[in-house]
C-alpha positions as CSV (number, residue, x, y, z in Angstrom):
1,X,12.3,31.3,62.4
2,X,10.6,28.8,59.8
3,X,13.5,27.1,57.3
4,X,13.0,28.4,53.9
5,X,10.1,26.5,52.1
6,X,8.4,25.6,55.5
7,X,5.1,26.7,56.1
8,X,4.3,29.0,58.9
9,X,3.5,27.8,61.7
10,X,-0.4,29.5,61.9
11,X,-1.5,29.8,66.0
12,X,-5.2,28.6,67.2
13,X,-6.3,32.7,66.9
14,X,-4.7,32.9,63.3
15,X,-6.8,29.8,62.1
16,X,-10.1,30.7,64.2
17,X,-9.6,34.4,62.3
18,X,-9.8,33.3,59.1
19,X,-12.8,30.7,59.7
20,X,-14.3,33.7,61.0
21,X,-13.8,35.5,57.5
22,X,-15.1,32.6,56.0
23,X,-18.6,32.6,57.9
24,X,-18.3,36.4,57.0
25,X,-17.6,36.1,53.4
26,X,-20.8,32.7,52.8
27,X,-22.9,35.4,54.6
28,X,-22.4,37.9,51.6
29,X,-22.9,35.8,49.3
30,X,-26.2,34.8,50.7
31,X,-25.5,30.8,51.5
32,X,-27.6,29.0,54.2
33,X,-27.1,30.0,57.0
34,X,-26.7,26.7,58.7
35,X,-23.7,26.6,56.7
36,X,-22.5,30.1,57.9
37,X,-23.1,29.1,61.1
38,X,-20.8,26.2,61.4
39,X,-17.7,28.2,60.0
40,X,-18.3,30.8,63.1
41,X,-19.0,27.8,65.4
42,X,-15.7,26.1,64.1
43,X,-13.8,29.4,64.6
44,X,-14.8,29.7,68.6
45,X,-14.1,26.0,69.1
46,X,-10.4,26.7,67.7
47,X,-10.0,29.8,69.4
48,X,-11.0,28.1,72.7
49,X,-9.5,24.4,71.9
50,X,-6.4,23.7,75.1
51,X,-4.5,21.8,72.1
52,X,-2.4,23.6,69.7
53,X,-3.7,22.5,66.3
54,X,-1.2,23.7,63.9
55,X,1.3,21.7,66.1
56,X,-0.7,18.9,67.0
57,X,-1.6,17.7,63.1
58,X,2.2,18.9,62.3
59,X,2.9,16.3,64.9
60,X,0.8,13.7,63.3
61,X,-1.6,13.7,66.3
62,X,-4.6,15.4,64.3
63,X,-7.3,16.6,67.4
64,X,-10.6,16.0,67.9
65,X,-12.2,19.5,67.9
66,X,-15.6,19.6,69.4
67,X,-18.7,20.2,67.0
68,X,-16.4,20.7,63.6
69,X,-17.9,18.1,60.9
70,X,-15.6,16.3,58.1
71,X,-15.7,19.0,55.6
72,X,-14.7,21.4,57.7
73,X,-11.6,19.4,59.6
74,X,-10.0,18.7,56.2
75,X,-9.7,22.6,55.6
76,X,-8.6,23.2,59.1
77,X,-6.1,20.2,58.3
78,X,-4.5,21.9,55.1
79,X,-4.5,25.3,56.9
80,X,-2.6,23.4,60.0
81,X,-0.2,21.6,57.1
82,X,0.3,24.3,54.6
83,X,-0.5,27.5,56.1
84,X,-2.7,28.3,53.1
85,X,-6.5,27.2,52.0
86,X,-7.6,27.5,48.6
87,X,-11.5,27.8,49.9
88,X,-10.2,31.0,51.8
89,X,-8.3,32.5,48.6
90,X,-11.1,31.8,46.1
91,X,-13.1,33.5,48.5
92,X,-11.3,36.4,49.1
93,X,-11.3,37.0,45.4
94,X,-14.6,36.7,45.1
95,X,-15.4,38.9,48.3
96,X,-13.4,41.8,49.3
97,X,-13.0,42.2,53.0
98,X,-14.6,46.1,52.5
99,X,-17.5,44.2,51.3
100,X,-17.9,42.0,54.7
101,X,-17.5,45.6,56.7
102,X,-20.7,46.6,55.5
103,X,-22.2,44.1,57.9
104,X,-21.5,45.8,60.7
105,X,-24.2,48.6,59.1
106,X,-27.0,48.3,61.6
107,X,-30.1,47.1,59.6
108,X,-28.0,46.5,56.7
109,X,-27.7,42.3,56.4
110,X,-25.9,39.8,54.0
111,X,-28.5,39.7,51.3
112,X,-28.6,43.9,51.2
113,X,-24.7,43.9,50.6
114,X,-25.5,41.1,48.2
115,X,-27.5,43.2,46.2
116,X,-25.8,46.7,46.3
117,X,-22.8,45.2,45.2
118,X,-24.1,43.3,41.9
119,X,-26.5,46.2,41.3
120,X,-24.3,49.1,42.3
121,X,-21.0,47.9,42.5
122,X,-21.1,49.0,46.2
123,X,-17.7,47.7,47.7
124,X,-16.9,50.0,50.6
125,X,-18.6,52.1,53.0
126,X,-17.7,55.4,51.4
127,X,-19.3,53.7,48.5
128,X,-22.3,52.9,49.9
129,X,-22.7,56.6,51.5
130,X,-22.4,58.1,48.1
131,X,-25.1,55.9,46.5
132,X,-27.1,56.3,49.1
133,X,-26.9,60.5,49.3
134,X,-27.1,60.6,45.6
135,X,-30.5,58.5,45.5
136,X,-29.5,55.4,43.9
137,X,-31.1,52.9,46.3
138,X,-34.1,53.8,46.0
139,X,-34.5,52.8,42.5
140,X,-33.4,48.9,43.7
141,X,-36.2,46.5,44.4
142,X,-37.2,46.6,47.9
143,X,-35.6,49.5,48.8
144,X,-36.8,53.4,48.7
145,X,-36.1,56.8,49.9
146,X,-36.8,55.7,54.0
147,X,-34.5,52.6,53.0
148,X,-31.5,55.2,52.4
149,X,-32.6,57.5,55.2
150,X,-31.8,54.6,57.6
151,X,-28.5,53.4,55.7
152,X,-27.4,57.0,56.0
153,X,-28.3,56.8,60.0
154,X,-26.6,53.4,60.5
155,X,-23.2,54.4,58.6
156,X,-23.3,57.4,61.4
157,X,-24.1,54.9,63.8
158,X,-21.6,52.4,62.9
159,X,-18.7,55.4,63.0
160,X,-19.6,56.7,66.3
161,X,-20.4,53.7,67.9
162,X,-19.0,52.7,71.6
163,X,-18.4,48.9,71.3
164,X,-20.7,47.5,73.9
165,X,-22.1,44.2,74.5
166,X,-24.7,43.1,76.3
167,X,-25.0,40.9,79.5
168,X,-25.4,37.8,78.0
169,X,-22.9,38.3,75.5
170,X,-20.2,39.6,78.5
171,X,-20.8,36.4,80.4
172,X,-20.4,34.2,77.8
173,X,-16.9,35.6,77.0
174,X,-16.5,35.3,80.7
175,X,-17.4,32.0,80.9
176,X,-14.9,30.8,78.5
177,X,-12.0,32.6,79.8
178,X,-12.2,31.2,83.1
179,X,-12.9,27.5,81.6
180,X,-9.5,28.5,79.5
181,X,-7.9,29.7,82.4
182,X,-8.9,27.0,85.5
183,X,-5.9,24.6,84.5
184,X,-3.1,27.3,85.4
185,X,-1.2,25.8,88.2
186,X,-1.2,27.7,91.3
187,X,-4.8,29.8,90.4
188,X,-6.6,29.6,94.0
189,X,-9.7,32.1,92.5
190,X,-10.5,33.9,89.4
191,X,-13.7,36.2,88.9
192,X,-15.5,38.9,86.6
193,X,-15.3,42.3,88.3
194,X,-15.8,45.7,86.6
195,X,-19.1,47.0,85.1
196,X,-20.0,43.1,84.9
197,X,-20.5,42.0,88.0
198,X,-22.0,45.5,88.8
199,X,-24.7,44.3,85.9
200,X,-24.4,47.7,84.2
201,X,-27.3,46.9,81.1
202,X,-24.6,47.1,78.6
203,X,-20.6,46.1,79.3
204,X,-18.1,47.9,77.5
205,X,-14.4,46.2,78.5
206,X,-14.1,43.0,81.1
207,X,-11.8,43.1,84.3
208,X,-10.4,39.7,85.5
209,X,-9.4,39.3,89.0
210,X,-7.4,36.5,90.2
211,X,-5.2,34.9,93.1
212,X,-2.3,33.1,92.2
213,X,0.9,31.9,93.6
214,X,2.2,31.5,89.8
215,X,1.1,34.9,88.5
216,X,4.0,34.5,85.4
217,X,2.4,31.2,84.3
218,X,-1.0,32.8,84.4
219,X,-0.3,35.9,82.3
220,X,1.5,33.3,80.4
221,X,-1.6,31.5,79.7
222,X,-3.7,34.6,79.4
223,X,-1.8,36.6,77.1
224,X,-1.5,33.3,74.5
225,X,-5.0,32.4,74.3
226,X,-6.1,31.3,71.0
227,X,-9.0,33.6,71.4
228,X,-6.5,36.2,71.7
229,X,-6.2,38.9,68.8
230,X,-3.9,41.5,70.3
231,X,-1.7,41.9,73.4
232,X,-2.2,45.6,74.4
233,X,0.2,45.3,77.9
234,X,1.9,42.7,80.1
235,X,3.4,43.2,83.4
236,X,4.5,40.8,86.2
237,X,1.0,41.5,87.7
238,X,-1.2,42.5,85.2
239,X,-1.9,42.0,81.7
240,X,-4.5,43.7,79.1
241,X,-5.3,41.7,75.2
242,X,-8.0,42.6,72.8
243,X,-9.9,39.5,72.0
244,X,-10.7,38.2,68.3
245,X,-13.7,39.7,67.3
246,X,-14.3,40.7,70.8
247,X,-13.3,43.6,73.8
248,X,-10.2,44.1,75.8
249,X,-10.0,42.2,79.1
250,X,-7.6,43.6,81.6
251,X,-6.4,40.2,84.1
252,X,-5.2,42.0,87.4
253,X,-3.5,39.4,89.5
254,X,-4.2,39.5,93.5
255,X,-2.1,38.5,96.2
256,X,-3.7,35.3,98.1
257,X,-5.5,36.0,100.9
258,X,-5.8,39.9,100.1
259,X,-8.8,39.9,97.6
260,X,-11.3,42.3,100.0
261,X,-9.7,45.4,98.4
262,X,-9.0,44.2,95.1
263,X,-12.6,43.6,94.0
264,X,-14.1,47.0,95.7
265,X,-11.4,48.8,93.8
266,X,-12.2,47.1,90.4
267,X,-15.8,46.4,91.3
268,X,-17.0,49.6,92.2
269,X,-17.9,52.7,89.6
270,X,-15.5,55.2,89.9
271,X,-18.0,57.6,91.7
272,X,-18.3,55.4,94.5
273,X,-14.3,54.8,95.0
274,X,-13.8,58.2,95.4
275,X,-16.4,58.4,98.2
276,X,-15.0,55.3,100.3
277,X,-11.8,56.9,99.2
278,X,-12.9,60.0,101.0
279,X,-14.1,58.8,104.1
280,X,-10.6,55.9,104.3
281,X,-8.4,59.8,104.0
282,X,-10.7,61.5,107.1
283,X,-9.8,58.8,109.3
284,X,-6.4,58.7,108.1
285,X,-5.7,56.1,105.7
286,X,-4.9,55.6,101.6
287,X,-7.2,53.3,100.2
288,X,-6.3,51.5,96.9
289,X,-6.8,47.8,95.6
290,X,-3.6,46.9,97.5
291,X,-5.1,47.6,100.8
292,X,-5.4,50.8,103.9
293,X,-1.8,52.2,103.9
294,X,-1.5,54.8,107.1
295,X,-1.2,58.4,105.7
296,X,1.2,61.0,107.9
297,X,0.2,64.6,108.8
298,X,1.4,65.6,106.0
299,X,-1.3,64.2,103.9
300,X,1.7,61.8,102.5
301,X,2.1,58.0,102.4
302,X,3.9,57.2,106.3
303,X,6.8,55.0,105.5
304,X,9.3,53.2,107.2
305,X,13.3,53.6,107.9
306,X,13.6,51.9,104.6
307,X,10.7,53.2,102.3
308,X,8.2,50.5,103.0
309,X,4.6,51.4,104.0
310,X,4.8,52.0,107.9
311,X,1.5,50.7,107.8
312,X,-1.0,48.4,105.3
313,X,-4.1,46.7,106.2
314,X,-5.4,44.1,104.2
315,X,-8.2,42.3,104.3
316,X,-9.2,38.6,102.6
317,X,-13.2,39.8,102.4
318,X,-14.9,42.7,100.9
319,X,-17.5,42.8,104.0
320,X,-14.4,42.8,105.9
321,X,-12.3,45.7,103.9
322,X,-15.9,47.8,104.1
323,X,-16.2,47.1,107.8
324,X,-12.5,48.7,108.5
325,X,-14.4,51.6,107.4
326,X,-17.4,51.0,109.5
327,X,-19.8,50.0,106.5
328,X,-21.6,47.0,106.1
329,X,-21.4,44.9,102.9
330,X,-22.3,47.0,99.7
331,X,-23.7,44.7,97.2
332,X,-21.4,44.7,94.2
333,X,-25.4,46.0,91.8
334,X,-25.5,48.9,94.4
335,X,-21.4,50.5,93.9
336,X,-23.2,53.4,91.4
337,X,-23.0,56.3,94.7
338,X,-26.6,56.7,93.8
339,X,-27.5,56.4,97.5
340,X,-25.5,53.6,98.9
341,X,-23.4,55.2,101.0
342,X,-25.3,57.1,102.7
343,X,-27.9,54.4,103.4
344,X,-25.2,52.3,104.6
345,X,-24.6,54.9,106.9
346,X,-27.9,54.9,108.5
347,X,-28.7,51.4,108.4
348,X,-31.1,51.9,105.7
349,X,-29.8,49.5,102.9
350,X,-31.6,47.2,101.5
351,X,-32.5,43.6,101.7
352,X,-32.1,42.8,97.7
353,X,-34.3,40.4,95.8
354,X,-32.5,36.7,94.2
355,X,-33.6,34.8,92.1
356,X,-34.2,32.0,94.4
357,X,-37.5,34.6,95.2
358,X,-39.2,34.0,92.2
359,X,-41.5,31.3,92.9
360,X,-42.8,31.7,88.3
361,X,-42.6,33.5,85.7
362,X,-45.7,35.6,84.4
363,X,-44.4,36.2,80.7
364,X,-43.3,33.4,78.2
365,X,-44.7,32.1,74.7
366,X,-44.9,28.5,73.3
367,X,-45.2,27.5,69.2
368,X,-48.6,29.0,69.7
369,X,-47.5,32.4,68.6
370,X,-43.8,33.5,68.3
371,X,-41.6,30.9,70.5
372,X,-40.4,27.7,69.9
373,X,-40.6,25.1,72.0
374,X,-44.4,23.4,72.7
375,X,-46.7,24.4,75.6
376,X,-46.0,21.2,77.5
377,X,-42.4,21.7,77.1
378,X,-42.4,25.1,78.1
379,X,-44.7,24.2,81.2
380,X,-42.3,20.8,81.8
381,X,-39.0,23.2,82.5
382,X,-40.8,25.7,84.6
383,X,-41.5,22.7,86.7
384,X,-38.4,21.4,86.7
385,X,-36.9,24.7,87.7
386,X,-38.9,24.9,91.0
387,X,-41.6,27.1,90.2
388,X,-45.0,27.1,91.6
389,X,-46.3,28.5,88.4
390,X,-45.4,29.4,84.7
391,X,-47.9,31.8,83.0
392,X,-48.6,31.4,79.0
393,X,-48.8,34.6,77.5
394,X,-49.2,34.3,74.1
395,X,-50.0,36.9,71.4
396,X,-53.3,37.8,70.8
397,X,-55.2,38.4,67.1
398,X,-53.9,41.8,66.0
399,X,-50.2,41.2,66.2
400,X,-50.0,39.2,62.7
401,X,-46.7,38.5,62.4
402,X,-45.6,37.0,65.9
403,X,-49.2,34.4,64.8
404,X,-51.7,35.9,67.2
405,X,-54.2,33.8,68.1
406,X,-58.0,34.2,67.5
407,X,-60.5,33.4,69.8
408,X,-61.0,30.1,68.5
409,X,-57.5,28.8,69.0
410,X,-57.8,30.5,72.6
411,X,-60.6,28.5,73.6
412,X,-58.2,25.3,72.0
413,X,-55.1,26.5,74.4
414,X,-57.0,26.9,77.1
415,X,-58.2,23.2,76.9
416,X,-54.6,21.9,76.4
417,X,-53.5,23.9,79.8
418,X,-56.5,22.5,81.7
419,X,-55.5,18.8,80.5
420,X,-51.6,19.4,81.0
421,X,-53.0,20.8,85.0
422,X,-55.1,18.0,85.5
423,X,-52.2,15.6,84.6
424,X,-49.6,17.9,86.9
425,X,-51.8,17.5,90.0
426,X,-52.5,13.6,89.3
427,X,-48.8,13.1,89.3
428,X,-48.4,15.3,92.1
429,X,-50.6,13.5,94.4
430,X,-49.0,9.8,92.9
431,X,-45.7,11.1,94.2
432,X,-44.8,11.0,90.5
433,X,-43.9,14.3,89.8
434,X,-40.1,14.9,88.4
435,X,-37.4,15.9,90.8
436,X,-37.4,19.2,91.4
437,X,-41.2,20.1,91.7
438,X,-42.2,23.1,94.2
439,X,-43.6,21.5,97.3
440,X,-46.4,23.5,96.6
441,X,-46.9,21.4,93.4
442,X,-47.1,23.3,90.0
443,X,-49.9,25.1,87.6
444,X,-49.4,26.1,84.3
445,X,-51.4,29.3,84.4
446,X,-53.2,30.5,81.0
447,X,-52.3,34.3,80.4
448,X,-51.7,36.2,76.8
449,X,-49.6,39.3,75.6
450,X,-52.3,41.4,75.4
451,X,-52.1,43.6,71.9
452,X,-52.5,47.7,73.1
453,X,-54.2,48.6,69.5
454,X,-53.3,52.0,68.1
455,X,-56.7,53.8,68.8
456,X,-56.2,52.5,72.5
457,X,-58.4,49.6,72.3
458,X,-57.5,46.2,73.5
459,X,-57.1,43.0,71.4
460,X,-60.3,41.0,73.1
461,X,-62.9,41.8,75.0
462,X,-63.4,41.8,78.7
463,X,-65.7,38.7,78.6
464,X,-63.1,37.1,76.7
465,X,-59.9,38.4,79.1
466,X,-61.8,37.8,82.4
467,X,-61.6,33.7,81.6
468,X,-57.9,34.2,81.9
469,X,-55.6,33.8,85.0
470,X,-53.6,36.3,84.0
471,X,-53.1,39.1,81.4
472,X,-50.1,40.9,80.7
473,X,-50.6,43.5,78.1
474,X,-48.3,45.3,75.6
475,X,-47.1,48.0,73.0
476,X,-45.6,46.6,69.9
477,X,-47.4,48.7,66.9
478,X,-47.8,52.4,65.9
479,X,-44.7,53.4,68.0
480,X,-44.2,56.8,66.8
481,X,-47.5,58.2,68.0
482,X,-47.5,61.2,70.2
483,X,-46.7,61.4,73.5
484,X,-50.2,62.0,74.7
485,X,-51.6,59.2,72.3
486,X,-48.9,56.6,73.7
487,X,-49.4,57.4,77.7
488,X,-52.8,57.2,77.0
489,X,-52.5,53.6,75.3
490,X,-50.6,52.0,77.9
491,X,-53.0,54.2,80.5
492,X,-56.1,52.1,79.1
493,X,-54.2,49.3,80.3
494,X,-53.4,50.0,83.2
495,X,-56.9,50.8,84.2
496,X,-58.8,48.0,82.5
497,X,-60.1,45.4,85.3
498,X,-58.4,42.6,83.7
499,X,-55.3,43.6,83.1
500,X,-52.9,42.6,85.4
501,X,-49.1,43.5,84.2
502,X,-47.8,45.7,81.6
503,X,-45.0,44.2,79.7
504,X,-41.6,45.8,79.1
505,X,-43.6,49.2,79.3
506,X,-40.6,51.2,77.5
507,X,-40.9,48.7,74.5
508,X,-37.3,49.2,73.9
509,X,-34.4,47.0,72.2
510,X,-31.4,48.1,73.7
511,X,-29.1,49.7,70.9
512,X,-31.5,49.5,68.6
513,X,-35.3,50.3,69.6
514,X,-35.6,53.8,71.4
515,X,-37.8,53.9,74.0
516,X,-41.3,54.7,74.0
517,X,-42.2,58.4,74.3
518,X,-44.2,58.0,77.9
519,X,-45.3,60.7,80.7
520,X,-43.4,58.4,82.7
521,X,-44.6,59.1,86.3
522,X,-48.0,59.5,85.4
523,X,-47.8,55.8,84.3
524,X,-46.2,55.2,87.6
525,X,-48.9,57.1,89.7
526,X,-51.8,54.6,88.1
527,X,-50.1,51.4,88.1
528,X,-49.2,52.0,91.5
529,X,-53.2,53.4,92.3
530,X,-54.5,50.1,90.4
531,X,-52.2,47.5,91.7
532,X,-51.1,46.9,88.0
533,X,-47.2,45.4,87.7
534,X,-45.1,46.6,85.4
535,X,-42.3,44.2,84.4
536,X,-38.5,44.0,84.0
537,X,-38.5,42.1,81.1
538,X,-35.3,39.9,81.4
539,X,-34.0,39.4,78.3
540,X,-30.5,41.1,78.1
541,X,-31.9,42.7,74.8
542,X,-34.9,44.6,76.5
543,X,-33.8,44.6,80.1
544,X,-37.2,47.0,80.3
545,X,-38.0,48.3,82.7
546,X,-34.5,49.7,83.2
547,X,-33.1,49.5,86.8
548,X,-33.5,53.7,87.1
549,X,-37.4,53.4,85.9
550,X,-37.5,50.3,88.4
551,X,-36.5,52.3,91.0
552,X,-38.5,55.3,90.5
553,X,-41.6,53.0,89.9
554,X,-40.8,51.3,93.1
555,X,-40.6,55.3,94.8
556,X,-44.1,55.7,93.6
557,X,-45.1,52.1,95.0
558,X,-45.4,50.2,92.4
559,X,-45.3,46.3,92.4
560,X,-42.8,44.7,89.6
561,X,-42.6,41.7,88.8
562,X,-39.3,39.9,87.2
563,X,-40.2,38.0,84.0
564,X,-38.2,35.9,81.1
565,X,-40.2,36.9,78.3
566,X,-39.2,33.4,76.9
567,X,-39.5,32.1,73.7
568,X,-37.7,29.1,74.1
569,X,-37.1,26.7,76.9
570,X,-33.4,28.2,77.5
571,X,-34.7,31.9,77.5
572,X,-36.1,30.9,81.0
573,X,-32.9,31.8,82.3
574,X,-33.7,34.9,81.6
575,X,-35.3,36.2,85.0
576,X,-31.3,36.1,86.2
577,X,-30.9,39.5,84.3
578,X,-34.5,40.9,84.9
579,X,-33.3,39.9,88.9
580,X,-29.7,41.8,88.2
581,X,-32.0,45.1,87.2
582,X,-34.3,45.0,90.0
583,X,-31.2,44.6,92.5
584,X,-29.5,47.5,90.8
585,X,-33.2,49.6,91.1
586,X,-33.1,48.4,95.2
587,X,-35.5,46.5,95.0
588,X,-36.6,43.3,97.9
589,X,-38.6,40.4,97.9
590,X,-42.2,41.9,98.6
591,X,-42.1,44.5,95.9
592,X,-41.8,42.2,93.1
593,X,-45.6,40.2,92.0
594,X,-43.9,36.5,91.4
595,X,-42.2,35.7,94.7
596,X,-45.9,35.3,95.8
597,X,-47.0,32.1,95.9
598,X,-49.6,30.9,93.5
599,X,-52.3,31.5,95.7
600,X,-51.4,34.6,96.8
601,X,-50.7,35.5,92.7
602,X,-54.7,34.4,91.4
603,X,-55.9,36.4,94.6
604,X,-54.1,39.7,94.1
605,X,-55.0,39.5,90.3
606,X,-59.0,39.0,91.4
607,X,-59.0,41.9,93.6
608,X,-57.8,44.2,91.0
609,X,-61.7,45.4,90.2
610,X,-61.6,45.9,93.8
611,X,-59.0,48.6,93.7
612,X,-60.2,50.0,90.8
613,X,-63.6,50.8,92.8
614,X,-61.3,52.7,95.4
């Protein structure tokens, strides 16, 4: 315990905490957010930092903390020194913490709570829902009747919500925890298991499997993170913690050398357990994560003279533990019993698509429209990644606010590809093209995101779309229509000769979008008649089509194709989710459109008239 007079002692989680609050607290009272940024970047870099910082500047050793400017070290100094900030306590004052919570509203952002509070001395949430049912936001500029409609629908929302995070978000917590957690002597292997290496669309909690001859020192380690916001449970093998501002992670510690069972146990949905569970007790065995052990005739664990297992198999491999039961390999996507058993049975499962496949991407946007990053640097890191071929799809006219372009700055595009080509293929045949490049050289192939217009029209004409390589085409206005106007929008589409893919045909945002009100296998039954793709949009926000519509597509023959949607160079990355759906909808190789190669690609895409005339 402290001496009297001594500050406390604050841990890397107590100080991250509080910077948190901080970014929290700027955000409602609508600063930059550059500056709201940093305070939630300086709060992860604590929480993650291997030094103690309290300690260390205690110690007179103040540490370097990665990405944390002046102005903020010298509050994470006095904090470190005094155990108080005076930023933090003016702020608090000024903000009260009821007032942050509003955040968490969906739709309701910093500069709403701004305003409710100053013009209706909203502080809570109770607050806001009486102001809202008694009318009173409608009478603020900006705001109307619909306005408290959806703030009434998001305070529901918000208190029934299941925490949930998407892929990306799961495996950057997961990426962090095992760089936190590499260093622990005697750690021979640590992975994700759980709903996340299944790739489930959305993640509730994270399961962390490891093998350790130390497992103390590693629950030691796990359980004192500075990331760490509560310990929920600690055993000699096993630990669970609640993470700051994030879910609970369960660390389950595995004997080296006996991992097979382990990560079918923690890997698998529960549905599919209880069927290798089912067919391990016909032949005579109890299967857990801790291996086979021999069951008696009376249905019982057999033990020894002394109480020990008479018998336990365990195996180091998963295709080994599955074998014991006369099953091949089950991918870890697959472990839903959706199928998979039973096909393993008969011989019948799968060979699943990987990324390696994809030899391009047919979706992705440059400063053009709606993304970031310039064409030739768009086109410059699909070549560096390997591809054959990157396809341009930016907006066309009618979608306004992502910068659509008109026919004039079409024809400009399509003369900056054609130069940027030109200058690929010189440098391929100079032997000057960067490390990297597909042997079979690569073309940046000019495609849009075709606008599906309300009345079922499309964005250009087919003079104008038949001088593309490619057209992927899309839903983004006039969502609430009918069911019979909508299937009959993206139905125009699909049977237009120039349209080649339909774009994350549910239009949904996962959470927060619903999906599209479609006759779904009537959309199937044409695109597969046409020879028209429909994606799996990759980003871990869309993840559309989902990997049930994937397979049923794929039941009606359908070809898919895997694409990043990207709107920046880094988004590229995301075919890896789009590749995670279409392994989890069974899907190979030939049934997805962009493990062609590029010649295959432009040749299936001209012969679409020709199946049209079928």
């Amino acid at each position: 315990m402290a001496a009297q007079g001594t500050p406390p002692i604050l841990s890397n989680g107590e100080l991250a905490r509080i910077f948190h609050e901080i970014g929290d607290m700027l955000e409602v009272k609508g600063e930059l957010v550059y500056k709201t940024v940093a305070y939630h970047k300086a709060a992860d870099a604590i929480a993650h930092s291997p030094v103690e910082i309290s300690a260390a500047y205690l110690a007179g050793k103040p540490p370097r903390i990665p990405g944390v400017g002046e102005a903020i070290a010298k509050k994470i100094e006095e904090l470190a020194r005094t155990g108080r900030l005076e930023y933090y306590e003016k702020l608090r004052l000024e903000v009260p913490p009821s007032l942050v919570a509003l955040l968490d509203i969906p739709g309701v952002g910093p500069r709403t709570v701004k305003q409710l509070n100053e013009e209706l001395g909203v502080e809570t949430l109770d607050d806001l829902r009486r102001a809202a049912e008694a009318g009173a936001l409608r009478g603020l500029k900006g705001m109307s009747e619909k306005t408290e409609q959806q703030v009434l629908a998001g305070i529901v929302a918000l208190e029934n919500r299941q925490e949930r995070m998407r892929l990306g978000q799961a495996e950057a917590i997961v990426e962090s925890l095992l760089a936190d957690l590499s260093d622990v002597p005697g750690l021979r292997s640590i992975r994700p298991a759980g709903s996340f290496r299944r790739r489930r669309e959305t993640i509730g909690d994270l399961d962390l499997l490891a093998e350790t001859d130390r497992p103390a020192e590693l629950v030691e380690r796990f359980t004192t993170l500075g990331s760490v916001d509560t310990v929920i449970g600690t055993g000699p093998h096993k630990a669970a913690v609640k993470l700051l501002r994030g879910p609970q992670v369960d660390l389950m510690i595995m004997p080296p050398g006996e991992a097979g069972t382990y990560l079918i146990h923690f890997t698998g949905s529960k549905e599919h357990n209880v069927r290798l569970r089912g067919r391990a007790r016909d032949r005579g065995w109890s299967l857990s994560e801790k291996g086979y052990l021999r069951i008696g005739e009376d249905g019982e664990p057999a033990l020894g003279p002394n109480g020990e297992p008479a018998e336990l198999r365990t195996f180091e491999t998963e295709a080994e533990a599955y074998a014991f039961l006369d099953l091949p390999f089950i991918a870890p996507e697959l472990r839903e019993d959706r199928g998979e058993i039973e096909a393993a049975l008969a011989g019948t499962l799968p060979s699943l698509i990987a990324r390696a496949d994809l030899r391009g991407d047919l979706h992705s946007h440059s400063d053009w429209s709606d993304g970031v990053h310039t064409i030739e640097q768009m086109a410059e890191a699909a070549r560096r990644r390997g591809y054959s071929y990157l396809v341009l799809s930016d907006h066309t006219i009618s979608l306004a606010i992502a910068r659509g372009l008109d026919l004039e700055r079409v024809a400009a595009q399509r003369a900056i590809v054609a130069a940027l080509n030109r200058r690929f293929e010189a440098e391929e045949r100079d032997g000057a093209a960067p490390a990297g490049t597909a042997p079979e050289g690569f073309r940046l192939l000019h495609g849009c995101e075709l606008e599906i217009r309300a009345d079922a029209t499309l964005d250009y004409p087919d003079e104008v779309l038949a001088r593309y390589d490619l057209v992927v085409a899309s839903v983004h206005v006039s969502r609430r229509q009918t069911r019979e106007q909508l299937t009959a929008r993206t139905l125009a589409a699909i049977r237009n000769p120039n349209v080649d893919v339909i774009a994350h045909p549910a239009g949904r945002y996962i959470g927060t979008r619903d999906d599209l009100d479609l006759e779904w296998d009537e959309i199937y039954r044409e695109a597969a008649r046409t020879g028209t793709a429909l994606e799996i949009n990759g980003s871990d926000e869309r993840l559309d089509l989902s990997d049930v519509r994937a397979r049923r597509a794929a039941e009606f023959g359908c070809v898919l194709s895997i694409d990043s949607d990207a709107h920046r160079i880094e988004e590229l990355d995301n075919v890896r989710w789009g590749t995670a759906m279409a392994r989890r909808a069974w899907l190979s190789a030939d049934q997805v459109l962009n493990t062609r190669s590029r010649a295959d690609l432009l040749a299936w895409v001209a012969a679409k008239p020709e199946r049209l005339a079928r």
